[in-house]
C-alpha positions in Angstrom: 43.6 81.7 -199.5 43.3 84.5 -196.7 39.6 83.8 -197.1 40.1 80.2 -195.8 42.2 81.7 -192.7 46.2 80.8 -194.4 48.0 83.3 -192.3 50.7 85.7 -194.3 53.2 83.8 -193.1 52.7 80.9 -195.0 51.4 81.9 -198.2 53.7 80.8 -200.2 54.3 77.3 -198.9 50.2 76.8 -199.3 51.3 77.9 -203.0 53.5 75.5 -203.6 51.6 72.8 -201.6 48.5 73.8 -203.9 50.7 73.1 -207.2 51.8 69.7 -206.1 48.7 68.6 -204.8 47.1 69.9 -208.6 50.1 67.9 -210.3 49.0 64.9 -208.6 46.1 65.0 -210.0 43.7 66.0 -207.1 40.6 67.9 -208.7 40.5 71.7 -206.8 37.2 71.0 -204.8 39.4 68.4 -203.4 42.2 70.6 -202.5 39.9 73.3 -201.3 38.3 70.8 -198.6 41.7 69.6 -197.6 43.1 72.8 -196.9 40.1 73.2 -195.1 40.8 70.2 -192.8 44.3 70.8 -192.5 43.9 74.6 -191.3 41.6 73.1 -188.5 44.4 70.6 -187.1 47.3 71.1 -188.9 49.8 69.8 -186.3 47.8 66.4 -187.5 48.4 66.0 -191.0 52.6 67.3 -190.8 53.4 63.5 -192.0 51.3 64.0 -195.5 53.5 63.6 -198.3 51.3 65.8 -200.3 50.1 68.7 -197.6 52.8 68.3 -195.0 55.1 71.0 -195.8 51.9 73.1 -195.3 51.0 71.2 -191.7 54.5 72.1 -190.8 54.3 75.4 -191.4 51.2 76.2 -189.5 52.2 73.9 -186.8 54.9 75.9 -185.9 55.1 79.2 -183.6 52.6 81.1 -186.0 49.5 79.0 -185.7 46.6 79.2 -187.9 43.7 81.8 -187.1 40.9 79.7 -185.7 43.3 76.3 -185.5 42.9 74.5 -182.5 46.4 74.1 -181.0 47.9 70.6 -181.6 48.3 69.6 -178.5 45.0 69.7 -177.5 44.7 66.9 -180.4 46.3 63.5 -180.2 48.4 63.0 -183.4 46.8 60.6 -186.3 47.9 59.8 -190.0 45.9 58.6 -192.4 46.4 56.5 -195.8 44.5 57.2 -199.2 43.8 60.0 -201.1 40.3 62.1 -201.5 38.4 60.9 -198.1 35.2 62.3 -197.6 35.8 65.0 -194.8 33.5 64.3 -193.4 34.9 61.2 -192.3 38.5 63.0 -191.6 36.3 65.1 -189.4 35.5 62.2 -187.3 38.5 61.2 -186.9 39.5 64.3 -185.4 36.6 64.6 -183.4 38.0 61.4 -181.9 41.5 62.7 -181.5 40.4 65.2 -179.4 39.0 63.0 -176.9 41.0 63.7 -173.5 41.5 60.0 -173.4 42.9 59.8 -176.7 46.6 59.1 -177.5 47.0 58.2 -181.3 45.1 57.4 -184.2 45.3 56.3 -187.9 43.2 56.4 -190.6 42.4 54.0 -193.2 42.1 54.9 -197.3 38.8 52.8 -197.0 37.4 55.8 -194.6 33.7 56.6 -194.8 31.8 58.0 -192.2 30.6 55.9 -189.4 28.8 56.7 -186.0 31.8 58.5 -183.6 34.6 56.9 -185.0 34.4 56.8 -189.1 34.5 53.3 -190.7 38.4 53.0 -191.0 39.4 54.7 -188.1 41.8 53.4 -185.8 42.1 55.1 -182.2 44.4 54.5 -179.0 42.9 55.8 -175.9 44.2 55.7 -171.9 42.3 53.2 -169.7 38.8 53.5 -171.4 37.2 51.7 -174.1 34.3 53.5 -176.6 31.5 50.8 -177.3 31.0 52.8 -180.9 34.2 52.8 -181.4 33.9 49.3 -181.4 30.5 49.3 -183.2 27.5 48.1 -184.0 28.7 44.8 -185.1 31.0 43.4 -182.6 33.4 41.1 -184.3 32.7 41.5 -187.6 35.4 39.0 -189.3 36.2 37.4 -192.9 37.4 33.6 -192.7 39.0 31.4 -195.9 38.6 28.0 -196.3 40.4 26.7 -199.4 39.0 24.0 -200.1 39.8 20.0 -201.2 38.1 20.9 -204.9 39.2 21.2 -208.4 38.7 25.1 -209.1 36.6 23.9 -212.7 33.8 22.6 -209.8 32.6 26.6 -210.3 31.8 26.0 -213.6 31.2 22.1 -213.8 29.2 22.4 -210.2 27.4 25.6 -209.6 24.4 24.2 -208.6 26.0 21.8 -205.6 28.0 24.7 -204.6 24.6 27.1 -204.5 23.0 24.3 -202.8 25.5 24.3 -200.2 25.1 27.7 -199.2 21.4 27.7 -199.0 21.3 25.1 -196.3 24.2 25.7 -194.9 24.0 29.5 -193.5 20.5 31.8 -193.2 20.6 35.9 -194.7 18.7 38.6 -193.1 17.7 40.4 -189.9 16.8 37.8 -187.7 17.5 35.0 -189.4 17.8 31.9 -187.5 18.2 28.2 -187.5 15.6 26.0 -186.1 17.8 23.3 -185.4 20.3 24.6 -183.7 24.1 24.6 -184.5 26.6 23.3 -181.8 29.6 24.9 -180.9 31.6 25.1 -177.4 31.2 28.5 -177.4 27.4 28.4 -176.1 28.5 26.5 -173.0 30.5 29.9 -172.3 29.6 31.7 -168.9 27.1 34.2 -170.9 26.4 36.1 -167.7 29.2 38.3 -167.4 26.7 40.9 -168.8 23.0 41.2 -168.1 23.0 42.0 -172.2 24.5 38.6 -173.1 22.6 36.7 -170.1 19.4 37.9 -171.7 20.4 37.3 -175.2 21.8 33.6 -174.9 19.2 31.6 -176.5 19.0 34.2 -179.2 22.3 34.1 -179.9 22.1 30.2 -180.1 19.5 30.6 -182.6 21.0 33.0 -184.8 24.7 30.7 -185.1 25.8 29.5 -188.2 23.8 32.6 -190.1 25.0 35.1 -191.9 23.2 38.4 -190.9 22.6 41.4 -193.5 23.7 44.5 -194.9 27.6 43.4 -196.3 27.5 40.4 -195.1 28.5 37.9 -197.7 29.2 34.2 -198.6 31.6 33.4 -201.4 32.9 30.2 -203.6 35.5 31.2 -206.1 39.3 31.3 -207.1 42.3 31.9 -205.1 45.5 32.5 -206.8 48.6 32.2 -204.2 51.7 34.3 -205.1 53.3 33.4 -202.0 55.3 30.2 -200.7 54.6 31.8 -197.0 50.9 30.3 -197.1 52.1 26.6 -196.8 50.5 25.8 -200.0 52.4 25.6 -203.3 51.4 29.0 -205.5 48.5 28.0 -208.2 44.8 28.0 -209.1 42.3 26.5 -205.8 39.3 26.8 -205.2 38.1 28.7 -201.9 35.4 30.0 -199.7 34.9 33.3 -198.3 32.5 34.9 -195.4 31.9 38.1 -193.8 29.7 38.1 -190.6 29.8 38.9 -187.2 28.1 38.8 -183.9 24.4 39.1 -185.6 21.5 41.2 -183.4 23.4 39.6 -179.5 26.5 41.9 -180.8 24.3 44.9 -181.6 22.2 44.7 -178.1 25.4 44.7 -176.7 26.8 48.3 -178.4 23.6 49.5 -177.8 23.5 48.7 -173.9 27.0 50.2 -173.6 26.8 52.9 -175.6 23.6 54.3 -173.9 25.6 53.5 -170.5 28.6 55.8 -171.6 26.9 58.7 -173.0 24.8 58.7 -169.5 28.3 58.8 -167.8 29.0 61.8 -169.8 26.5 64.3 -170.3 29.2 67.2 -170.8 29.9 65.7 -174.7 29.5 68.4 -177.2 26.3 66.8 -179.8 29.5 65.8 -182.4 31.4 64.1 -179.9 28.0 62.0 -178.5 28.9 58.4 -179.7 32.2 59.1 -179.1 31.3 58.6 -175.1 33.9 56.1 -173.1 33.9 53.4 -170.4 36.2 53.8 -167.5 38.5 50.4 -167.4 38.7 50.4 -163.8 34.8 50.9 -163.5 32.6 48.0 -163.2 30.6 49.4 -166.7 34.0 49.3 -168.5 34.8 45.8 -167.4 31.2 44.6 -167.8 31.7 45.9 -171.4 35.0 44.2 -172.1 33.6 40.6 -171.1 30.9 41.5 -173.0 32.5 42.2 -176.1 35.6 39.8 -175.5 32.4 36.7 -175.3 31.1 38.3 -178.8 34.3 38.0 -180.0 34.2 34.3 -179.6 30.7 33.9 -180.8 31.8 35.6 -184.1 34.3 33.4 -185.0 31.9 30.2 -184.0 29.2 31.7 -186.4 31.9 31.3 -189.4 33.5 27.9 -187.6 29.6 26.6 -188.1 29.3 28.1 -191.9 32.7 26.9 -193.3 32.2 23.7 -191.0 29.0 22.8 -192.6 29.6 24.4 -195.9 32.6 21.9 -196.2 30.7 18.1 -194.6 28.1 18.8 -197.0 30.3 18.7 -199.8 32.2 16.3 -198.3 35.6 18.0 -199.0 39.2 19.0 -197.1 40.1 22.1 -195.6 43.5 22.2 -197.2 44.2 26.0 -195.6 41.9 28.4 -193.0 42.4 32.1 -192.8 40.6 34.4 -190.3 40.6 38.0 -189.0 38.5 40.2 -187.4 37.6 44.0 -187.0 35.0 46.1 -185.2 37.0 45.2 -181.8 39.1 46.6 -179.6 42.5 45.3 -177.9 45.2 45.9 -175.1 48.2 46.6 -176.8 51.6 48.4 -176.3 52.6 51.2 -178.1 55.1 54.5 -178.1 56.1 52.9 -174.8 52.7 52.6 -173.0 49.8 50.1 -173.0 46.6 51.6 -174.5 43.2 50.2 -175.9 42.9 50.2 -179.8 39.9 50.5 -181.2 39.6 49.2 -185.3 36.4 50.1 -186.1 36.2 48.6 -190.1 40.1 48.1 -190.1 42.3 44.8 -189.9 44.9 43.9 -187.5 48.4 44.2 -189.5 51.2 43.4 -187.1 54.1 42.2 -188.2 53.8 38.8 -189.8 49.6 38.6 -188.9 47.7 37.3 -191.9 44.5 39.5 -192.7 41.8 39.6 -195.7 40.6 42.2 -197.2 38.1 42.1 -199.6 37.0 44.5 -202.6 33.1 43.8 -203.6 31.1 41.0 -205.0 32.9 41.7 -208.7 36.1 42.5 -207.7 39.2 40.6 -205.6 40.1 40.1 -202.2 43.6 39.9 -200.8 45.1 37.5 -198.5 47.7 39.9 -196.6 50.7 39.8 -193.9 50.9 42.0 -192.2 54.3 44.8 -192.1 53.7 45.9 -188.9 53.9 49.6 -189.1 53.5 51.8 -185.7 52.3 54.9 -187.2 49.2 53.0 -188.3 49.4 51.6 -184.8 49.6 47.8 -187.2 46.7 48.3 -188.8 45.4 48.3 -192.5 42.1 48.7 -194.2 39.3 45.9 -193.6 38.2 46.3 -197.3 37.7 48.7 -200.7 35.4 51.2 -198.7 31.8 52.8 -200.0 31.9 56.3 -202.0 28.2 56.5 -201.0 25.3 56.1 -198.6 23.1 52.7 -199.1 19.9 55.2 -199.8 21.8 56.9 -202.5 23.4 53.9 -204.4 19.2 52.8 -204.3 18.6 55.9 -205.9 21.9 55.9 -208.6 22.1 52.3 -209.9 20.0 49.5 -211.3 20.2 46.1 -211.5 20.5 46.3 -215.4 24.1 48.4 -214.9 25.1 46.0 -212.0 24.1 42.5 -214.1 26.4 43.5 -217.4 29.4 44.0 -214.8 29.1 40.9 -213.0 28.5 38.9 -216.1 32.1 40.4 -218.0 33.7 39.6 -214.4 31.8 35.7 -214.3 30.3 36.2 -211.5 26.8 34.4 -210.5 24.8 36.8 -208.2 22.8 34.8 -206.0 21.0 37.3 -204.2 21.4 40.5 -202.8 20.4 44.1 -202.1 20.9 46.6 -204.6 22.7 48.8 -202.5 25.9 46.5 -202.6 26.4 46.4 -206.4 29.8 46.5 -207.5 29.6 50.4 -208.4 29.2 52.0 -204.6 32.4 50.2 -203.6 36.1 52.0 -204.0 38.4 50.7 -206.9 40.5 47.8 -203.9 43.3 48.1 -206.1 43.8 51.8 -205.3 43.0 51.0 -201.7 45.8 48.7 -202.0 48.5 50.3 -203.2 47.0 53.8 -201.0 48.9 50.8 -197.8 52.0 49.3 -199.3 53.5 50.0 -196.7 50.9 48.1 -193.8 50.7 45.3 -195.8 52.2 42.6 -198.3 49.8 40.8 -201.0 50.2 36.7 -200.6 47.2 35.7 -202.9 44.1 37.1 -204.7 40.6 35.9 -204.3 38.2 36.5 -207.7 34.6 35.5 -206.5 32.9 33.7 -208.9 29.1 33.4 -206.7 27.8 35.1 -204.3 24.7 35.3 -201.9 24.0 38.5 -199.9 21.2 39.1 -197.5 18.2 40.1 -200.1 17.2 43.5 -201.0 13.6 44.9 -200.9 14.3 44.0 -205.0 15.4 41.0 -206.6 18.3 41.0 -209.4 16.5 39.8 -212.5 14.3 42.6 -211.9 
């Protein structure tokens, strides 16, 4: 332990803290990269329930050698156990932003650009396009639906039919004739990006992008009176989309814009550039991504609208949330800018969904309002690994015999979202009891992704 830097003083609290953190089952590679972490930033992890008595301790008036003084860090937490560092790293990277005031991190971390996928960060008067991200908006939406929940097995084919003309997959995709929504008669000049971009945009609403972007019919089993539907069995569609290539020209714009603004950002901390609020940029920005905002929820209006007239069914209940965005909102006394890069709004009584992967369940959640997470939870299970390693890991053989024992029909999609490079959601779920309450469980029973440079069958 001197090795690592553990000062003298606090030997024997890192030997106690190394016992625990063994009983609990975390494997020693594990405990050897927390420590790691924590002796970096220790004043940030003092709330851990495993590694806090440690924190504390080298917090204090005998900081660690090398440590960077805590309060040259704002203070996160974070939720979940075994994140890769590399995404904790990021996290604190972000912290120690002079415009940062508190973050929070999710048990679906991974690594992102700046701010890792699950990262949740407060700043003063300044808003960080990747912090945002790439995909501006990104949002689930539920439609349960007017349809006995036997239609998945009686009526696969009308439901699979539905899908394929309803919504488009891939980069680029597009309609040719052209959805309608209010939101295109929008002012889309309040940034030369979304001026640009319009007719683009027009053309790309009502599709469903790539990468984990999904479209989903299956069952939805309410626990919960709270929905305004009696608990049971219903049927139930589910999306995850965003603001499609307009949204991505848009962080891309911005982002460039920031980093110009500050050339004196250390390499690590280079997406992690900001927008002045009271600067024309930052305000530009804002509109920007406010309008994308909008157009991401009309891209799933359009699916679900269409999805439901062409099977000429009720909505009986709609559920929606977004992430990737950022919003003005008062905490510890003060009103600061929270960015949720890949994690869902939780405030007290909000509804959110978060989903797992194509063989595993989603959950309808409200929201417990917690202020150390600054009301936030996870926006899904999480990957454990990089899209060109799953390629290189799985096969479609060892992703076709899980989805068949979980009954789900794969309509298309890329190998690099098979079931297997996803986190186990249950273990995300119960990693945020207290963020959020369960209301009902979504099993998806077929599925259409964005295709992969392979097919399924082969």
């Amino acid at each position: 332990m001197t090795q690592m830097g553990v000062p003298a003083h606090a030997m024997e609290v890192a030997r106690r803290t190394i016992q625990r953190a063994a009983q609990s089952g975390l494997h020693a590679k594990h405990i050897r990269k927390h420590l790691r972490i924590l002796l970096r930033n220790p004043g940030a992890h003092t709330m851990d329930a495993t590694f806090g008595e440690l924190a504390v301790s080298l917090a204090g008036p005998h900081p660690a050698a090398g440590a960077l003084h805590p309060s040259h860090l704002a203070p996160y937490r974070q939720w979940g156990r075994d994140l890769d560092p590399k995404s904790i790293q990021q996290m604190e990277n972000a912290c120690s932003l002079p415009i940062s005031m508190k973050g929070a991190l999710m048990p679906d971390a991974h690594v992102g650009y700046g701010l890792p996928i699950g990262g949740v960060l407060a700043t003063r008067n300044a808003v960080i396009p990747f912090a945002v991200g790439v995909d501006i908006a990104c949002r689930m939406k539920m439609s349960v639906l007017d349809l006995p929940v036997n239609t998945l097995d009686k009526h696969e084919d009308l439901l699979k039919t539905a899908i394929d003309k309803e919504t488009r997959f891939g980069v680029g995709s597009c309609f040719q004739n052209r959805r309608s929504h209010p939101v295109m008669d929008r002012d889309w000049a309040v940034s030369p990006v979304t001026r640009e971009h319009k007719d683009k945009a027009w053309s790309q609403l009502g599709t469903s992008g790539s990468g984990n972007h999904f479209v989903e019919f299956g069952t939805l089993e309410i626990f919960s009176q709270d929905l305004g539907l009696a608990p049971g069995a219903y049927l139930a569609l589910l999306t995850h989309s965003g603001s499609r290539g307009t949204g991505a020209l848009v962080c891309e714009h911005y982002s460039k814009t920031a980093q110009r603004q500050h050339p004196e950002l250390p390499r690590e901390l280079h997406h992690l550039a900001w927008l002045d609020m009271d600067r024309h940029e930052g305000q530009e920005y804002w509109a920007a991504m406010q309008l994308m905002g909008e157009y991401a929820a009309a891209n799933h209006a359009c699916i679900h609208r269409h999805i439901a007239q062409h099977l000429g069914v009720r909505v009986l209940l709609d559920i929606e949330n977004h992430h990737n965005f950022a919003w003005k909102e008062m905490h510890d006394g003060e009103t600061v800018i929270v960015h949720r890069k890949g994690a869902t709004p939780a405030g007290k009584g909000m509804l959110g969904i978060i989903p797992g992967s194509m063989a595993t369940p989603a959950y309808v959640v409200r929201g417990k309002g917690n202020p150390e997470s600054l009301n936030s939870a996870s926006h899904g299970a999480g990957r454990v690994m990089s899209r060109t390693q799953a390629k290189k890991t799985f096969s479609w053989k060892e992703a076709a015999k899980i989805l068949k024992d979980r009954g789900v029909t794969l309509m298309e999609a890329g190998l690099d979202e098979v079931p297997m490079v996803y986190k186990d959601i249950d273990d995300v779920m119960r990693s945020q009891e207290d963020l959020v309450e369960k209301l009902a469980r979504f099993f998806p029973r077929l599925v259409k992704m964005s295709p992969g440079h392979e097919r399924p069958e082969d």
